[in-house]
N, C-alpha and C positions, 0 to 999 in steps of 0.2 A: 504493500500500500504506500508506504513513504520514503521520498529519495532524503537524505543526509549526506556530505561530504563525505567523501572518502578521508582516509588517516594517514597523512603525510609528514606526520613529527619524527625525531629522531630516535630509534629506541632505547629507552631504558628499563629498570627494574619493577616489577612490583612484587608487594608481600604480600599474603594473603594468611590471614590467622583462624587457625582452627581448637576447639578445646575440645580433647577426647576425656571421659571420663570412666574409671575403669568399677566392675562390677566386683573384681576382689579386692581384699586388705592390700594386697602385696604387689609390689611391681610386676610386669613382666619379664619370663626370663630372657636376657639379652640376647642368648643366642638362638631362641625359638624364635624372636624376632627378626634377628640377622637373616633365619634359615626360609622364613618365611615373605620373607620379603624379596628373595632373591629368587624362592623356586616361583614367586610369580609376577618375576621376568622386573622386576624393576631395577635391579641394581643391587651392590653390594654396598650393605650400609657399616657404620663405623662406632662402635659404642665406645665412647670417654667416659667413665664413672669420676661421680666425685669421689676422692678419696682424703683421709685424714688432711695430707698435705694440702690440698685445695680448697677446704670445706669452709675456711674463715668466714664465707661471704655465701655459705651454702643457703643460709637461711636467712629468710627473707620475712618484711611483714610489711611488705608491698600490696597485698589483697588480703579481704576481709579478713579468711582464717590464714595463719602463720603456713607456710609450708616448708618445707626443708628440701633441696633439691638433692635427686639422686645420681643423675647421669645425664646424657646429652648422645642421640643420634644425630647423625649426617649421611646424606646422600646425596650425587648428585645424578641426575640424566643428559646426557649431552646433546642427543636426537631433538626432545623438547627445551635444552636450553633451560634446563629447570633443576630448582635443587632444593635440596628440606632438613630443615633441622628439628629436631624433636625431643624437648626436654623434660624429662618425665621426674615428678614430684609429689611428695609425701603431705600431705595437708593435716593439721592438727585437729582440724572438725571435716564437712561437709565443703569441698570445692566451693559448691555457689554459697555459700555462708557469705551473707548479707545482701543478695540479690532480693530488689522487691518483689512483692506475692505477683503484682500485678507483670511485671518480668517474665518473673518467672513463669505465671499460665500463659505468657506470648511465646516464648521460646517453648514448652513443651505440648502446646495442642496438638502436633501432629505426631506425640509419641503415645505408645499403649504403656498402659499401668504399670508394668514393669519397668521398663525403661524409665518413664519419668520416676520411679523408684530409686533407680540407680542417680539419675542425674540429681535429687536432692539431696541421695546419704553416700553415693560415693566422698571415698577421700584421698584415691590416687587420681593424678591429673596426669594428661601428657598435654604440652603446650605444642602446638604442627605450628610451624612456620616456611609456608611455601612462598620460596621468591622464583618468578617467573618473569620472561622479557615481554614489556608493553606492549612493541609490535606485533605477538603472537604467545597470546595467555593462552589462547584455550586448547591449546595440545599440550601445552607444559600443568595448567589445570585438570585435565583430565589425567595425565600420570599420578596428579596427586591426591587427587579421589580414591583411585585406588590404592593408591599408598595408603590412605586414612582409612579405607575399610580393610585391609588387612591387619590395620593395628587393631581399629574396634572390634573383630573378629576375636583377637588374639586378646584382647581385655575382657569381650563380652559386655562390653559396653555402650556407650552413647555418644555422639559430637556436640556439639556447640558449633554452628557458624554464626560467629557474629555481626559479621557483613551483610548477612541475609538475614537476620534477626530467627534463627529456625536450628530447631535442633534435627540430627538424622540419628536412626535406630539401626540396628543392621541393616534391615530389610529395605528402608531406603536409600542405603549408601549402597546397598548393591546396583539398584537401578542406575543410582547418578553416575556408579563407577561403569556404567556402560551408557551411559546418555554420550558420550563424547569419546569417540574412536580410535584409539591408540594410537602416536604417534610411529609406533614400531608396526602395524600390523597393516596389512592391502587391504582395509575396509571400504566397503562404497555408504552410501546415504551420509546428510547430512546430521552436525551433533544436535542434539535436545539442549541448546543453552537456555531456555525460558526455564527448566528443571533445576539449574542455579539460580535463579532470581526470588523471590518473596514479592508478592503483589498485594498491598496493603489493601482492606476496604472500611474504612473507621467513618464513625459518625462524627457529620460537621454543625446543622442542625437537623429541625423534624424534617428537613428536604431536603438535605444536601447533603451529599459522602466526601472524604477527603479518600483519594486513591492515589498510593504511590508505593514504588518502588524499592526493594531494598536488595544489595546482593550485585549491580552492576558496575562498585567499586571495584570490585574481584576481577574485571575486566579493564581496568584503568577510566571510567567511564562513570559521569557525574548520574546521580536517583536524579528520577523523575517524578514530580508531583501533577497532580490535574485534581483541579481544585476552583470553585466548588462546582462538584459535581450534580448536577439534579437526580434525585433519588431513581425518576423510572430512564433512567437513560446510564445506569450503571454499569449496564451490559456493553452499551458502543464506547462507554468510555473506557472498561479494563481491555475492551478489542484494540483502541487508540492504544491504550500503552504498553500492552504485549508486543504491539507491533513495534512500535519505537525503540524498546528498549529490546528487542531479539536483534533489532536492525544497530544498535549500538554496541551490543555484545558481539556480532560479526562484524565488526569494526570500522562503523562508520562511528563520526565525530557530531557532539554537538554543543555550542557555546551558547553563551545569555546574547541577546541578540538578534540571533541567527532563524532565518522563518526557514523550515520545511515543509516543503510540495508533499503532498496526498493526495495521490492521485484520484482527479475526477473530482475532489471537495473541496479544493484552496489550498491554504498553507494555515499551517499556526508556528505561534511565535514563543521561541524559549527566553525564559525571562529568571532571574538568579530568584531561588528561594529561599525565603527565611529558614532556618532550624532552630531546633530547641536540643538539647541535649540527650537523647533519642532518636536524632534523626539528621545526626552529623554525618557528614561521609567527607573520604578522603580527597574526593574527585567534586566536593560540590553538590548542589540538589539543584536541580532548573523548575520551574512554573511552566506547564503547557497552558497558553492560551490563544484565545483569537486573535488574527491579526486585524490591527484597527483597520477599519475601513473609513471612509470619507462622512460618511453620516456619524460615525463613533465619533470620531474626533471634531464636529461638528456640534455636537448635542445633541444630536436627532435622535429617535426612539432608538435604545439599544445604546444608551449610554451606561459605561462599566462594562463590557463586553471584551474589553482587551485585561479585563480582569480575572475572566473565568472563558472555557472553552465549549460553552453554547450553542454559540454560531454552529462549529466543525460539529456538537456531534448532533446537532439535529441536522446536518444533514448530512450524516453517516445513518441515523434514521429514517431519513427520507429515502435513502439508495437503497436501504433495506427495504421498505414499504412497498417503494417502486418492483423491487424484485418481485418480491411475493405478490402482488399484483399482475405482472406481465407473468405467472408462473401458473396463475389461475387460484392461488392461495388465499382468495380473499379476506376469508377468519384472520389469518395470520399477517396480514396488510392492513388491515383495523386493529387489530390489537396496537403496533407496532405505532399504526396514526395516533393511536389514544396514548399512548406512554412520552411521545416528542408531543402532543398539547398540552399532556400534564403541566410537562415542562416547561413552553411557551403556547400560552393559548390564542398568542397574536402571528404564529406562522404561515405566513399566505400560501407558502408552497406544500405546507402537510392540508392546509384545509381546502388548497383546489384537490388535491391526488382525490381526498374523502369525498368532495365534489362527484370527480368523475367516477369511482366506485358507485357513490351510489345511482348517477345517472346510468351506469351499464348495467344494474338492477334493476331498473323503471322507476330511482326515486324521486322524481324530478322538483319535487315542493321543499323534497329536503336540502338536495342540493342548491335551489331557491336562495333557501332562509340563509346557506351558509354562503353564498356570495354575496347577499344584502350585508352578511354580517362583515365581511370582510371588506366592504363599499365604506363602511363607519368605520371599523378599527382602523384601518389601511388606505385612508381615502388617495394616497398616491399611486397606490398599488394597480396594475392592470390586472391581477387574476381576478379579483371582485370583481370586476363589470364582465370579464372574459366569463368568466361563471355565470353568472347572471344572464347572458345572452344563450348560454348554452340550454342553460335549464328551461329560458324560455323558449328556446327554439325547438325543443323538444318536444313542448307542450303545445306549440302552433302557434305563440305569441309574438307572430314575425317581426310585426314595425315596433315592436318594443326591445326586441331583441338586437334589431337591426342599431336599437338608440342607445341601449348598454355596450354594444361594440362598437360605437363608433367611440365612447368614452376608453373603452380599450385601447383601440390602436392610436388616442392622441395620447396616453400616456407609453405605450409602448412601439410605437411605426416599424419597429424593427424585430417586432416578433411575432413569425408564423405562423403561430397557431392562432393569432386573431385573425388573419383573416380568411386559413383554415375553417373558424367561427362563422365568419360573416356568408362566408360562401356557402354554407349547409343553411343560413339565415335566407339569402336569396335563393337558393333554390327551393324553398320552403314558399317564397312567392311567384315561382313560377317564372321568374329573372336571370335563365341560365347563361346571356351573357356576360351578364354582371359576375355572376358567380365563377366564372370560367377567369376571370380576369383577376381574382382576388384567388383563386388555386394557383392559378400559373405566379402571380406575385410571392405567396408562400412557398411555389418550388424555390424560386427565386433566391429566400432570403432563406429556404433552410439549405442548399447547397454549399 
């Protein structure tokens, strides 16, 4: 759906941090780990233990509970350019010891009882620190997904990603460890990078969602917010930013600033976003919203529009609607009208579509009332009079119809479907040069 600049910077590093936490009292043994890690092909890793001589500084009260560090893995992969360090430590309570409750049920809704078990009374930690090159995370990321389910395996454990605000259990660090296709292996299909990302959906007020992003700093790549979102149009809006943010995790770029095409719907505009201390990221957080248009910046209706992203998705709404319409879908072409009114119940392009629905049903009084109504809400607008001529032309209301089109085409001259309108108007009276002359015009102006 959306073009983004390509990524033309020079490469450097990133880190990416993981906290595995382990399901026994006791570390694991170094060299089950060694042995394991190597028979599944990643590399030979290197254990440093801390010992007497080095321990002065072993122990630390850097985080909530005291830990005491035990050792230190290394590995690197040269294929993906990628390398990890792994310091695995003894905690005097409970790892997360002092995480809020309320944290804490965000990081584990998507573990079972168990697991979120461990992740509260564990007290061995391994801290993963994966540094991978900018210019190409996601093969040196995917080697170290599976490096991290090999260790949670061998812990019987849980992660912590904190980038994504999400913990993984085994079961889902198996999947992730195949969402993204091994640098060493002749796989075909494309990775599942949306499977690393977190898509937030929180309440803003009784109408509006804040939805954003978390997880495409792991990428070198700023969260996205799209705010405020109208409540029945939540669906085109996490469609918006699934798209953006897979299209940014395959490595396109995007600054405060900067408008991105969508295709067929305009552009919207990234604008830098506020955070609060939850919702920092390393690379930044952007604002999707609308890009001002002439009337915005004007004061005309639809001012605060370059505040929130409205505009784009009602008419990501509207393509939908349109769809399920030309599909024969009708039920699901109303539904979809009713959810972008919810949202703006001044949109002249959802209320002609519902127009011409219901005139391809025989509704013609209905569709009526909904272009008188759009005559008052929108008196600039040409679909209210365009409407208006249609419903009456339908009904046999020729020279009435002929006089709400002609308020059409002086607000619109340039667009074919009025006189498409007018021409079924006169042919309704019998006028088939006229009318031939206003079809041939609309080839005209839709070629």
């Amino acid at each position: 759906m959306s073009t983004v600049s390509a990524q033309s910077e020079p490469a450097d590093e990133l880190t990416i941090d993981f906290l595995a936490i382990s399901r026994m009292g006791e570390p694991p043994d170094e060299a089950e780990v060694i042995r394991a890690l190597a028979s599944a092909g990643l590399g030979v890793a290197e254990y440093i233990p801390y010992t007497p001589a080095t321990t002065a500084g072993a122990k630390t009260t850097g985080a909530p509970a005291r830990r005491t560090r035990l050792g230190t893995y290394t590995l690197k992969e040269s294929a993906a350019r990628a390398s990890v360090r792994v310091l695995v430590a003894r905690y005097d309570g409970p790892v997360i010891a002092g995480m809020s409750e309320t944290a804490l049920n965000q990081l584990a809704q998507a573990l079972d009882p168990d697991d979120r078990q461990i992740l509260r009374t564990g007290v061995i930690g391994l801290d993963v620190r994966l540094s991978v090159p900018d210019d190409a995370p996601t093969p040196a990321l995917g080697w170290g997904m599976r490096l991290l389910r090999v260790i949670v395996e061998i812990i019987q454990g849980v992660a912590i990603d904190p980038a994504a605000q999400t913990c993984y259990g085994r079961a889902a660090l198996a999947r992730l460890a195949e969402s993204i296709p091994s640098s060493t292996e002749n796989v075909a299909g494309e990775p599942d990078l949306l499977a690393h990302i977190s898509f937030h959906d929180e309440a803003l007020t009784p109408d509006s969602r804040w939805l954003h992003t978390h997880g495409l700093q792991k990428f070198g790549r700023p969260e996205l917010d799209l705010t405020p979102t109208p409540l029945t149009l939540v669906s085109e809006g996490m469609t918006l930013l699934q798209d953006l943010a897979e299209n940014l995790a395959s490595g396109a770029t995007l600054f405060p600033g900067q408008e991105t095409a969508l295709e067929g719907l305009g552009t919207i505009l990234a604008v830098s976003a506020p955070v609060d201390a939850d919702h920092q990221a390393s690379f930044g957080r952007l604002r999707l919203t609308d890009t001002p248009t002439a009337d915005t910046l004007n004061g005309v209706r639809g001012v605060g529009a370059t505040a929130a992203p409205l505009r784009l998705l009602t008419r990501m709404a509207l393509a939908e609607a349109e769809r399920y319409a030309s599909e024969g879908e009708t039920a699901s072409a109303y539904a979809v009208i009713e959810r972008s009114l919810a949202a703006d119940a001044d949109d002249c392009a959802m209320l002609a579509l519902k127009a011409r629905l219901l005139l391809a049903q025989s509704f013609p009084m209905e569709a009526l009332q909904l272009g008188e109504l759009m005559e008052v809400r929108a008196p600039g607008d040409y679909r209210g009079p365009l409407t208006v001529g249609l419903a009456l032309t339908s009904i046999g209301r020729y020279r009435e119809a002929l006089n709400a089109l002609k308020r059409a085409i002086e607000r619109a001259p340039e667009a074919p479907e009025n006189f498409s309108a007018r021409a079924q108007a006169y042919e309704g009276l019998g006028q088939a040069q006229l009318a031939a002359v206003d079809r041939a015009h609309a080839a005209y102006l839709g070629a």
